[in-house]
C-alpha positions in Angstrom: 0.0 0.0 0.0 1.2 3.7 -0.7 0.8 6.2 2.5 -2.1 8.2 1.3 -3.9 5.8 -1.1 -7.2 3.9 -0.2 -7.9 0.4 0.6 -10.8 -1.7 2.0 -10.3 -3.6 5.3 -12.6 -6.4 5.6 -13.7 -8.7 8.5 -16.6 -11.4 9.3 -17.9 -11.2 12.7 -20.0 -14.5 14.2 -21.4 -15.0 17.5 -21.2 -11.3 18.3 -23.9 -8.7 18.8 -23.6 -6.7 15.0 -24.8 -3.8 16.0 -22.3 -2.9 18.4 -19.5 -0.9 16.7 -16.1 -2.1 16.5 -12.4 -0.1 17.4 -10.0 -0.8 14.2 -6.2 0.2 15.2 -3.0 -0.2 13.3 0.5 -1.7 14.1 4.0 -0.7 12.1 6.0 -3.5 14.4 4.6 -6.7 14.2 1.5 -6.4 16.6 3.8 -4.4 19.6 2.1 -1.2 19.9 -1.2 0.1 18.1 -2.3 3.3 17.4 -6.3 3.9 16.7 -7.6 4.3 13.4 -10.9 4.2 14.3 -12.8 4.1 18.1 -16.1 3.3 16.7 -16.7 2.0 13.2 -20.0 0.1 12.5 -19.7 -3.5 12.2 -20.6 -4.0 8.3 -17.7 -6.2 7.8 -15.7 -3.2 6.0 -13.9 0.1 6.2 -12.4 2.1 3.6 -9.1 3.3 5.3 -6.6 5.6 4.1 -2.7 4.2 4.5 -2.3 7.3 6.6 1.5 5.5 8.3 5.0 6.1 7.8 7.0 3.5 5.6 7.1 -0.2 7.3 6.8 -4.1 6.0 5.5 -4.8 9.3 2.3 -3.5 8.9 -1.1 -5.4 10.9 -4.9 -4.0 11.1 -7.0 -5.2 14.2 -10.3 -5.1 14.8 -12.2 -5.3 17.9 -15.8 -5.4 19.6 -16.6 -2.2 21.7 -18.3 -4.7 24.1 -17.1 -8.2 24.6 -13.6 -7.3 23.4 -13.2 -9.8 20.9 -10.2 -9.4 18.3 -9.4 -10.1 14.7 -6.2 -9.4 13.8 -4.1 -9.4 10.4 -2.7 -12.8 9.7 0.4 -11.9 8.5 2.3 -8.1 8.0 1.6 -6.0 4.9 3.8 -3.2 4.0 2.4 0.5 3.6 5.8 2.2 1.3 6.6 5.7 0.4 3.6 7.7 -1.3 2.7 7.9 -4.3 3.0 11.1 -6.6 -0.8 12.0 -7.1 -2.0 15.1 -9.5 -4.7 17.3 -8.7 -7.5 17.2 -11.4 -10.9 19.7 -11.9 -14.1 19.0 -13.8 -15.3 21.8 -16.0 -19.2 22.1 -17.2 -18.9 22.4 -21.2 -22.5 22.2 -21.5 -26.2 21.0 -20.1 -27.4 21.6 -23.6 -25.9 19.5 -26.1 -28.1 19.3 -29.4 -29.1 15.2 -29.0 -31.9 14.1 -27.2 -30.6 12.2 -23.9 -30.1 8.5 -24.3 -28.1 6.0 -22.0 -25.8 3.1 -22.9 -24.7 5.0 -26.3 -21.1 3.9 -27.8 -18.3 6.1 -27.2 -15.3 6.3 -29.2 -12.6 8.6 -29.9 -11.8 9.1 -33.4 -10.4 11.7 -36.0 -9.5 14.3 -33.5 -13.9 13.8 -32.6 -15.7 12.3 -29.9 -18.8 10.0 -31.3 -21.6 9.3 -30.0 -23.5 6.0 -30.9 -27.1 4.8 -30.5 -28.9 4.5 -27.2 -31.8 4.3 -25.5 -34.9 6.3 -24.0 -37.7 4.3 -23.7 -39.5 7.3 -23.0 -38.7 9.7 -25.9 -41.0 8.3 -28.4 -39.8 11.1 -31.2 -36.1 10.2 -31.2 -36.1 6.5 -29.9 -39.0 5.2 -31.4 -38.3 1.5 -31.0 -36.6 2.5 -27.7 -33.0 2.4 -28.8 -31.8 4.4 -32.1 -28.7 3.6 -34.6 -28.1 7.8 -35.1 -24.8 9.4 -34.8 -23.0 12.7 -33.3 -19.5 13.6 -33.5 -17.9 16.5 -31.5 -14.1 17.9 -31.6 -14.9 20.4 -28.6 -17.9 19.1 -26.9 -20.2 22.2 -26.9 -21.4 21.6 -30.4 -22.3 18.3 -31.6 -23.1 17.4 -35.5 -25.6 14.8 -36.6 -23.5 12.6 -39.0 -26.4 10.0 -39.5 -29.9 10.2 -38.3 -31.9 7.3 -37.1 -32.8 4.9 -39.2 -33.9 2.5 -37.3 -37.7 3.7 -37.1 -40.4 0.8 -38.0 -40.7 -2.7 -39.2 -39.7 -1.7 -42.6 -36.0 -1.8 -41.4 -33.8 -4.0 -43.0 -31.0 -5.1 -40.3 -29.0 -6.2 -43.6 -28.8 -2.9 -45.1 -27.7 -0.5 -41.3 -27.5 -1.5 -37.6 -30.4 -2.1 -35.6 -30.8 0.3 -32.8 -29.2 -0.3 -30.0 -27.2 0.3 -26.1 -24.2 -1.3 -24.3 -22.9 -2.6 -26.7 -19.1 -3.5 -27.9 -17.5 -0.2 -29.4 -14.1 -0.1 -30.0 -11.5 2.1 -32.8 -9.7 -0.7 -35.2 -7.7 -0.6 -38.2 -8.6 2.9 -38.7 -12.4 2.0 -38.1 -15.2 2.5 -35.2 -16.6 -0.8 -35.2 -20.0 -1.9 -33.1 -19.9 -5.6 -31.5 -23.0 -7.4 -30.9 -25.6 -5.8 -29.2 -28.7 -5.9 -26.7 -31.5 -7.6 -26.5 -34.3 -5.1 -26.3 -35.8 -6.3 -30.1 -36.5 -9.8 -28.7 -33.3 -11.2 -29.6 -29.6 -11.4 -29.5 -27.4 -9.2 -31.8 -24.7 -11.8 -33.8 -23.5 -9.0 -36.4 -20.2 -6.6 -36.5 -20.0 -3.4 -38.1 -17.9 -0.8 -39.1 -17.0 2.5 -40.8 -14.6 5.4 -41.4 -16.6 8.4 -41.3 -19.4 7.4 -39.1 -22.0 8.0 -41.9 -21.6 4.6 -43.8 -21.5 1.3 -42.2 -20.5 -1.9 -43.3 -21.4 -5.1 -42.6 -18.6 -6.9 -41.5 -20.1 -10.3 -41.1 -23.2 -10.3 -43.2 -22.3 -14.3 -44.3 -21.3 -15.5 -40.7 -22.8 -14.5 -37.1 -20.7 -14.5 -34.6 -19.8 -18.1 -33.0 -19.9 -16.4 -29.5 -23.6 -15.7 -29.0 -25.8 -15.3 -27.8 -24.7 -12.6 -25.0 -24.9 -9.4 -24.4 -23.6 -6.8 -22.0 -20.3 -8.4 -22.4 -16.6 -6.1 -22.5 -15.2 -5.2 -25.5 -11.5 -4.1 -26.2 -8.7 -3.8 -29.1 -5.2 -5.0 -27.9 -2.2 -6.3 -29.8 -3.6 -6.2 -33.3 -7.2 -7.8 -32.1 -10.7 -7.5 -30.9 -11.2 -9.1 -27.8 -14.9 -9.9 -26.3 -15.3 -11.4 -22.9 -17.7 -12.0 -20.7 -21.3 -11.0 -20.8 -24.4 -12.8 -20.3 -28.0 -14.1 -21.7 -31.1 -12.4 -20.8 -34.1 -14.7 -20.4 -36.4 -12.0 -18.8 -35.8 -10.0 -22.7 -34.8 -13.0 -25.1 -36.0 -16.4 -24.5 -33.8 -19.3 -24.2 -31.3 -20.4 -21.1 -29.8 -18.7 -18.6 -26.1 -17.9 -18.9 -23.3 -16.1 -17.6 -20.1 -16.2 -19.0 -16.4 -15.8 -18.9 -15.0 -16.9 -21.7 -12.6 -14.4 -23.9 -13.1 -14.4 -27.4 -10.7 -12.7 -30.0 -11.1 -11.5 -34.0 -8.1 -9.5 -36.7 -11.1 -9.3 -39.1 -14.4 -9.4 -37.3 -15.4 -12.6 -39.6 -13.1 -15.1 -38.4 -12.8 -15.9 -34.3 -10.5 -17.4 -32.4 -11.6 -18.7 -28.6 -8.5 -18.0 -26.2 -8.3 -20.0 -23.3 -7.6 -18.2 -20.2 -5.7 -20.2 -17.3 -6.8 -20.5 -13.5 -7.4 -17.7 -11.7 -8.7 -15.5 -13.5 -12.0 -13.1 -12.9 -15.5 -14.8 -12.4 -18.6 -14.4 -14.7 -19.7 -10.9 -15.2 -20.1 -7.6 -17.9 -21.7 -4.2 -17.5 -18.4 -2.4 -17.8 -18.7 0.8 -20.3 -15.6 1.9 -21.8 -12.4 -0.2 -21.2 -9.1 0.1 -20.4 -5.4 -0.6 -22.0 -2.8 0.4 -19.9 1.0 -0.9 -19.1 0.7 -2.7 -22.2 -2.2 -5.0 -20.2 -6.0 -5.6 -20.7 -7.9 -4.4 -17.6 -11.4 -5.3 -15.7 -12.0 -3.2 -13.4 -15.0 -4.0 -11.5 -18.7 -5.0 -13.3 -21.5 -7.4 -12.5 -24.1 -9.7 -13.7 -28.0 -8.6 -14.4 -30.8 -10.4 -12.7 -32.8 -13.2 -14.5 -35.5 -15.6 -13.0 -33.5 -18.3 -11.9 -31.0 -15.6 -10.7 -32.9 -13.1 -9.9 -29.8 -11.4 -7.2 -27.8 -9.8 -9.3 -24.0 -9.5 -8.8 -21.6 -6.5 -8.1 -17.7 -6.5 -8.3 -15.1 -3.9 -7.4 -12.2 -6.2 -8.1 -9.2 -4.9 -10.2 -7.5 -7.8 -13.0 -4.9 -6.9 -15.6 -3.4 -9.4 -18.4 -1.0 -9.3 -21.1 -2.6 -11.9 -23.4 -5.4 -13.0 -22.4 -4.6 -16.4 -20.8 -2.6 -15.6 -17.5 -4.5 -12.8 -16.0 -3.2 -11.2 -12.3 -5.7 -9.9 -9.3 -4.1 -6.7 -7.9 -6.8 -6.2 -6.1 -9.9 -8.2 -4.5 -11.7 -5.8 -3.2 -11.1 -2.0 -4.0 -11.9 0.6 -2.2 -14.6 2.0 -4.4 -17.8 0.3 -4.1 -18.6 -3.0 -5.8 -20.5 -1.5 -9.2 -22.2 -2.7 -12.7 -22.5 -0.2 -15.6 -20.2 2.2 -14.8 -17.4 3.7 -17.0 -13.7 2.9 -17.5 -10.8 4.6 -19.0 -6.9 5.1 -19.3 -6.4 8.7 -19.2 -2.9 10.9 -18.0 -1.3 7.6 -16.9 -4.0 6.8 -14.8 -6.9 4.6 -14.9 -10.0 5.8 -13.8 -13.4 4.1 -12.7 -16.3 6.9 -12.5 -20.1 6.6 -11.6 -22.3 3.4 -12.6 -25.1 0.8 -10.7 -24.6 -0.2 -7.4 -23.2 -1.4 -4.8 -26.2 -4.3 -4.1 -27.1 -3.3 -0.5 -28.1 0.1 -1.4 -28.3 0.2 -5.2 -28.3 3.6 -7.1 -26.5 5.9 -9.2 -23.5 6.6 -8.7 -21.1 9.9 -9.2 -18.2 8.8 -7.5 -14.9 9.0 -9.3 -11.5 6.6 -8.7 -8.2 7.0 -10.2 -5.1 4.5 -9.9 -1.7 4.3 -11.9 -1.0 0.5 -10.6 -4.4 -1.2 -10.3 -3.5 -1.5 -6.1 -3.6 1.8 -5.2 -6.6 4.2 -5.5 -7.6 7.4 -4.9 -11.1 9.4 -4.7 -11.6 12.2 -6.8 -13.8 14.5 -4.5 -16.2 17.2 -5.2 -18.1 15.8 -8.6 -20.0 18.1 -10.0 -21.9 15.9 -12.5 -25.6 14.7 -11.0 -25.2 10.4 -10.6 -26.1 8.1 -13.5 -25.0 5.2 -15.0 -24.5 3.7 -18.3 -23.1 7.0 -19.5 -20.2 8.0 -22.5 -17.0 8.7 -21.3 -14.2 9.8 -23.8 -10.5 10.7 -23.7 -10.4 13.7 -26.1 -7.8 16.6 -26.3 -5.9 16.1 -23.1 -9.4 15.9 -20.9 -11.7 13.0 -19.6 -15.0 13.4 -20.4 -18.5 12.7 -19.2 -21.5 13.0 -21.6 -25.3 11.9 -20.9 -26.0 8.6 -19.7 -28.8 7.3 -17.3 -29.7 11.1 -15.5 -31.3 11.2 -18.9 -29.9 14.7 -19.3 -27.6 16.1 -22.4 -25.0 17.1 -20.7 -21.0 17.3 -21.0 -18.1 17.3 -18.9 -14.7 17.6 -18.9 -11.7 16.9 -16.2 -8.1 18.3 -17.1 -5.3 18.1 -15.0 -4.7 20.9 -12.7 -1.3 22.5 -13.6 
């Protein structure tokens, strides 16, 4: 742990009264003197502590109840090391006003020198989603002005899914070969998406796979990423509650040089469980990243799950946990993204013992060792587009159903 960053201590507690709080104190020499971190912290089973100590590699955490004195103590030292350099960041309102209607789940990609915004869905905005998700898109280079580069299509029961891209949300997005391409899809048409599409100017789309569905469906809400010359799907799950058929949840990693032709990769033990949800992604250190995400509810599942877990790999098969449990709060359809030699995890679903929106915002440059962004200004949502654009992170739309756009810079 670096002094100053933010991890989550975590204990179980049986044949003790819950309710009474606990006293959580920290040693730097092996257990022989403590100093109080805490004199009364509730007894959830966590706390999110800041590694406020000088250096040491003698490092334990105990816990203890206020009442009958019980203890859990640190099995074995952990080292808190020198701190970490961390810069200071601001977010700046651009705009509450951009020109398209609000939507959540749209694609995000950076592209051209332009931000583009791709599909999503408003069940409630008849006029612009009128089979609740659209296939339109916007492009922006500055984020106040937006321009329409193709309307919706995607309108009535005349469409033809063979000629442009059915409407659609959370879906795979990703910049290839020069290309925005669009992977799969969801399931709000009664059925699973098994097409891949691209284009070069956002106005013409082609049909990568017109002869040959994917071999990977059905799924949707699985993570999409281009690494080391491929496109790489993982995860994701069925949805019998929108698509009949069975229940599944995967976590299976599936890669593709041509969108046509893929290739299954076979990850070795351990590696992260089932799960998707994850907007954005992240390539960083020359790694693939999942950073958190979750699984949706079904009927024969109907609890869904929540992760804030923190896994990195090189190529796909061995895969390293820096982290089991961050200190941000376990999370499904939030937003990822390598920006400033940082990664960042901002707003989304969760956690599952108080589910909501979200606007928190989490920043690491190692995957072990994160730190809070205070003060957002942005309302919570989820399912939003977040861009890395012209030295800034950006935050547009998403599920406060509101147009608006964001941007954090570095303070200098």
């Amino acid at each position: 742990m670096a002094a100053g960053s933010w991890h989550l201590i975590r204990w179980k507690s049986q044949n003790i009264d819950v309710g009474n709080p606990v006293k959580i104190a920290l040693s730097t020499d092996d257990s022989k003197s403590w100093r109080e971190i805490s004199a009364s912290a509730p007894n959830t089973g966590e706390f999110v502590w800041q590694a406020a100590a000088p250096p040491s590699a003698r490092c334990r955490i105990r816990v203890t109840d206020s009442k009958s004195g019980l203890v859990a103590k640190s099995d074995r030292p952990f080292s808190v090391v020198a701190a970490q350099e961390v810069p200071k960041y601001e977010w700046v309102k651009v705009t509450l006003e951009a020109p398209f209607a609000p939507r959540d789940g749209p694609g995000a990609l950076t592209f051209k020198n332009r931000m583009w915004l791709i599909g999503g869905w408003n069940p409630g905005d008849k006029k612009h989603f009128p089979r609740i998700c659209n296939n339109e898109v916007w492009s922006s280079h500055e984020g106040a002005s937006w321009k329409l580069e193709k309307p919706n299509s995607f309108l009535d029961q005349t469409f033809d899914a063979k000629l442009d891209w059915e409407g659609r949300h959370t879906a795979g997005y990703v910049v290839f070969k020069d290309k925005m391409w669009i992977v799969g899809g969801d399931p709000n048409q009664g059925h699973f998406m098994f097409d891949v599409w691209n284009s070069g100017d956002g106005k013409n789309w082609n049909f990568v796979n017109r002869d040959k569905p994917v071999p990977w469906g059905p799924r949707v809400l699985h993570h999409t990423l281009a690494f080391k010359g491929k496109i790489w799907v993982m995860g994701g799950q069925t949805l019998p509650p929108f698509v009949e058929g069975a229940e599944k949840f995967y976590r299976d990693i599936w890669t593709t040089s041509d969108g046509i032709v893929w290739e299954q990769v076979t990850p070795r033990e351990p590696y992260w469980p089932q799960r998707g949800m994850i907007g954005g992604n992240v390539v960083f250190k020359d790694r693939m990243w999942i950073l958190g995400g979750g699984t949706y509810d079904t009927p024969e599942t109907p609890r869904r799950k929540f992760f804030n877990d923190v896994w990195s790999s090189a190529d796909g098969v061995n895969w390293e946990c820096h982290v089991e449990n961050a200190p941000w709060e376990a999370r499904q359809y939030h937003d990822v993204a390598a920006f400033d030699g940082r990664m960042w995890v901002m707003e989304g679903y969760g956690p599952e013992k108080e589910a909501g929106n979200r606007n928190d915002v989490w920043h690491s440059s190692d995957g072990s060792n994160w730190y809070p962004l205070p003060n957002t200004p942005w309302p919570p949502r989820h399912a939003a587009a977040a861009f890395v654009h012209d030295n800034a992170l950006w935050m547009v739309a998403g599920n406060n159903m509101t147009p608006d756009v964001w941007k954090l810079t570095r303070v200098k």
